[in-house]
C-alpha positions in Angstrom: 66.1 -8.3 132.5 67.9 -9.7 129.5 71.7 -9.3 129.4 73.7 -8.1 125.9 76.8 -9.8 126.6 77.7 -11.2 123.4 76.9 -8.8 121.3 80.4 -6.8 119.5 80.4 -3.1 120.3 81.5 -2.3 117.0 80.5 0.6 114.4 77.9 -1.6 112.5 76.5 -3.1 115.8 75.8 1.1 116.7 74.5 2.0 113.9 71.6 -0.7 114.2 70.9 0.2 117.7 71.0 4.3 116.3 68.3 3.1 114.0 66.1 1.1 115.9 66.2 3.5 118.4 65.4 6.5 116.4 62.4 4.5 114.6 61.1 4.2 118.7 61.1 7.6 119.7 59.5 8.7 116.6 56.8 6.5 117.5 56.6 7.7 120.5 56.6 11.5 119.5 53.6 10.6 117.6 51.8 8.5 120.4 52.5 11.4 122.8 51.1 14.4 120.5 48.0 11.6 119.4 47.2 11.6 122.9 47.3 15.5 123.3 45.0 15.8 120.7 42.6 13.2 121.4 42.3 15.3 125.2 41.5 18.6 123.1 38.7 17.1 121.0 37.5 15.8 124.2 37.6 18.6 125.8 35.7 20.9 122.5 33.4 18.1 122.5 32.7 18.4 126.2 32.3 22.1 126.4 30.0 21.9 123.5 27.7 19.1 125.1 27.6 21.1 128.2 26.5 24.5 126.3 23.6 22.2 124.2 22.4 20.5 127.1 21.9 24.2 128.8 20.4 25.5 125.4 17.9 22.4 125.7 17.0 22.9 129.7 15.9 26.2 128.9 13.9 25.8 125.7 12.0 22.4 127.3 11.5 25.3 130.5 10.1 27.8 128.0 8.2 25.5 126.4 6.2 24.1 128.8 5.7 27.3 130.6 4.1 28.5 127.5 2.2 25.3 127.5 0.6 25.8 130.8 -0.4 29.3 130.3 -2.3 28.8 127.1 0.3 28.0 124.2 -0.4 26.1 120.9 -0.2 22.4 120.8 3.2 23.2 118.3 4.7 24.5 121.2 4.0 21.9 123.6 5.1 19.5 120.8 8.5 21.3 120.7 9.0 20.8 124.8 8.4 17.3 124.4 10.8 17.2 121.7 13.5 19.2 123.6 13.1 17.4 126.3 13.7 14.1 124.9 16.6 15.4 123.2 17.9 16.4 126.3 17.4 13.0 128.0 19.4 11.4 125.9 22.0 13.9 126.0 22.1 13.2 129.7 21.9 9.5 129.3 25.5 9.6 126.8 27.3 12.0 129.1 26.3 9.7 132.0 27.5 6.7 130.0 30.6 8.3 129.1 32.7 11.0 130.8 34.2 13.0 128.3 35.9 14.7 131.5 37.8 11.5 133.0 38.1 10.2 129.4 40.3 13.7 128.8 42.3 13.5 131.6 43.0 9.7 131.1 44.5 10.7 127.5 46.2 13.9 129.6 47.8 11.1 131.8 48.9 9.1 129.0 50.6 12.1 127.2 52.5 13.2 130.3 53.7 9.3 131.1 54.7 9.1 127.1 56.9 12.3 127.1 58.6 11.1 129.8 59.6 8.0 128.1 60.1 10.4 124.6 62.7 12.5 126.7 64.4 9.1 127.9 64.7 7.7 124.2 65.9 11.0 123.3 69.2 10.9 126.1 69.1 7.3 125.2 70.3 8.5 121.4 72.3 11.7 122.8 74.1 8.4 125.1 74.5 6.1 122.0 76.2 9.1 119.7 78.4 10.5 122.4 80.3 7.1 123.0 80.3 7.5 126.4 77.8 4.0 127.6 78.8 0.2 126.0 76.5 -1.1 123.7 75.3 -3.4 126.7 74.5 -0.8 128.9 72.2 1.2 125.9 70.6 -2.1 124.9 69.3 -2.8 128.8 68.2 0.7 128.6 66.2 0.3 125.2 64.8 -3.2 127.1 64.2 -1.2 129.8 62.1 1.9 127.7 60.2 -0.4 126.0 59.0 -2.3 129.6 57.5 1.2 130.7 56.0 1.7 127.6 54.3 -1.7 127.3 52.8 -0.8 131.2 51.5 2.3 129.8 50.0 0.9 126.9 48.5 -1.5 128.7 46.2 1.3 130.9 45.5 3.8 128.2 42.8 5.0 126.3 42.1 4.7 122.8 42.8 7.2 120.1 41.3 7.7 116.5 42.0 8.6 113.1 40.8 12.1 114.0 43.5 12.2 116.8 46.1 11.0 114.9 45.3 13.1 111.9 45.9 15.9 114.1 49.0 15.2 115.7 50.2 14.6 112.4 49.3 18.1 110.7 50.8 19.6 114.5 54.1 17.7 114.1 54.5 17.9 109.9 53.0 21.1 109.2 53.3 23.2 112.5 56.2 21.7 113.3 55.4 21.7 117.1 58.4 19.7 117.8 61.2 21.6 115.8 62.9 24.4 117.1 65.3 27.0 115.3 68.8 27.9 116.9 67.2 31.6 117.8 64.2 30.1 119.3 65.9 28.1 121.6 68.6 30.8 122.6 65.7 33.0 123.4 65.1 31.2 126.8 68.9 30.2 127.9 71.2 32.9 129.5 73.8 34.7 126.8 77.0 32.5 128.1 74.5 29.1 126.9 73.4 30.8 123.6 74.4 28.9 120.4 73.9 32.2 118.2 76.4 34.7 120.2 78.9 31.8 121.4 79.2 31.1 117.2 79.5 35.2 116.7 82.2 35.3 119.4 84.0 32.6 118.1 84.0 34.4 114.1 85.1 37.5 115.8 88.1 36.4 117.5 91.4 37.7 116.2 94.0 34.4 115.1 96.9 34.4 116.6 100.4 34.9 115.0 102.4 32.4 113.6 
């Protein structure tokens, strides 16, 4: 691990690190709601192949039932066609497993927010005063280590992933939280809203 030994823990010196490390974890916000959404369209896309290929098993069925017992020659046409269609369908889920390819981009997510959470008390840390530059710079060092070893095991996104995760974070805002929201789930001595009404409410003391 590289030591920061020389570097002054001054204002400027902070304020670079704040920024650096602020540019990371929104990266990493986006690479761990990319990965969420590229599960889901797996997932859809999964469903939906399972539902076609049951759709095809019983029309090729039908059709060369009707075949046997004395159907046109369209009919027998459209079992053959079915049942090539379905063939192939098998073939490309055989070839690639939408299931393990979802749960590999599950994995990812979960090892990513893990890392976003750590950035995150990294900043929390940095604003507070309360580690030496040093000590936050070995933990950025150390943050982006685990990230590389992730990176290095997981599965591609796409455009249509990433598109996603963009409208989710931008427009949904899936990762912003109002004061009220938050209070909702923490017991009334932790809430923001009623500690703020209590304080506006208390009577100043004489002079």
């Amino acid at each position: 691990m590289e030591t920061h030994k020389t570097t002054d823990d001054t204002a400027q010196s902070r304020s670079i690190l704040e920024g650096q490390l602020r540019e990371c974890y929104g990266r990493v916000v986006y690479t761990h709601k990319t990965h969420e959404a590229a599960a889901d369209i797996l997932e859809m896309r999964l469903k939906r192949t399972k539902l076609l290929q049951i759709a095809l098993s019983a029309a090729t069925t039908a059709g060369f039932i009707a075949a046997v017992f004395g159907g046109t020659p369209y009919v027998a046409i459209v079992g053959v066609i079915t049942s090539t269609t379905l063939l192939v369908l098998n073939l490309y889920s055989k070839e690639y497993d939408l299931g393990q390819l979802s749960q590999k981009h599950r994995q990812t997510g979960a090892d990513v927010w893990l890392i976003r959470e750590k950035y995150l008390s990294l900043i929390t840390d940095l604003r507070m005063g309360e580690r030496p530059i040093e000590s936050l710079q070995q933990g950025r060092d150390e943050l982006l280590n685990e990230l590389h070893a992730i990176y290095a095991g997981a599965p591609s996104t796409n455009s249509k992933a990433y598109k996603r995760a963009q409208k989710a974070l931008q427009y949904s805002e899936d990762m912003t939280f109002s004061d009220a929201e938050i209070d909702a789930f923490l017991p009334k001595e932790l809430k923001k809203a009623s500690n703020e009404l209590d304080e506006s409410t208390k009577i100043p003391s004489e002079i």
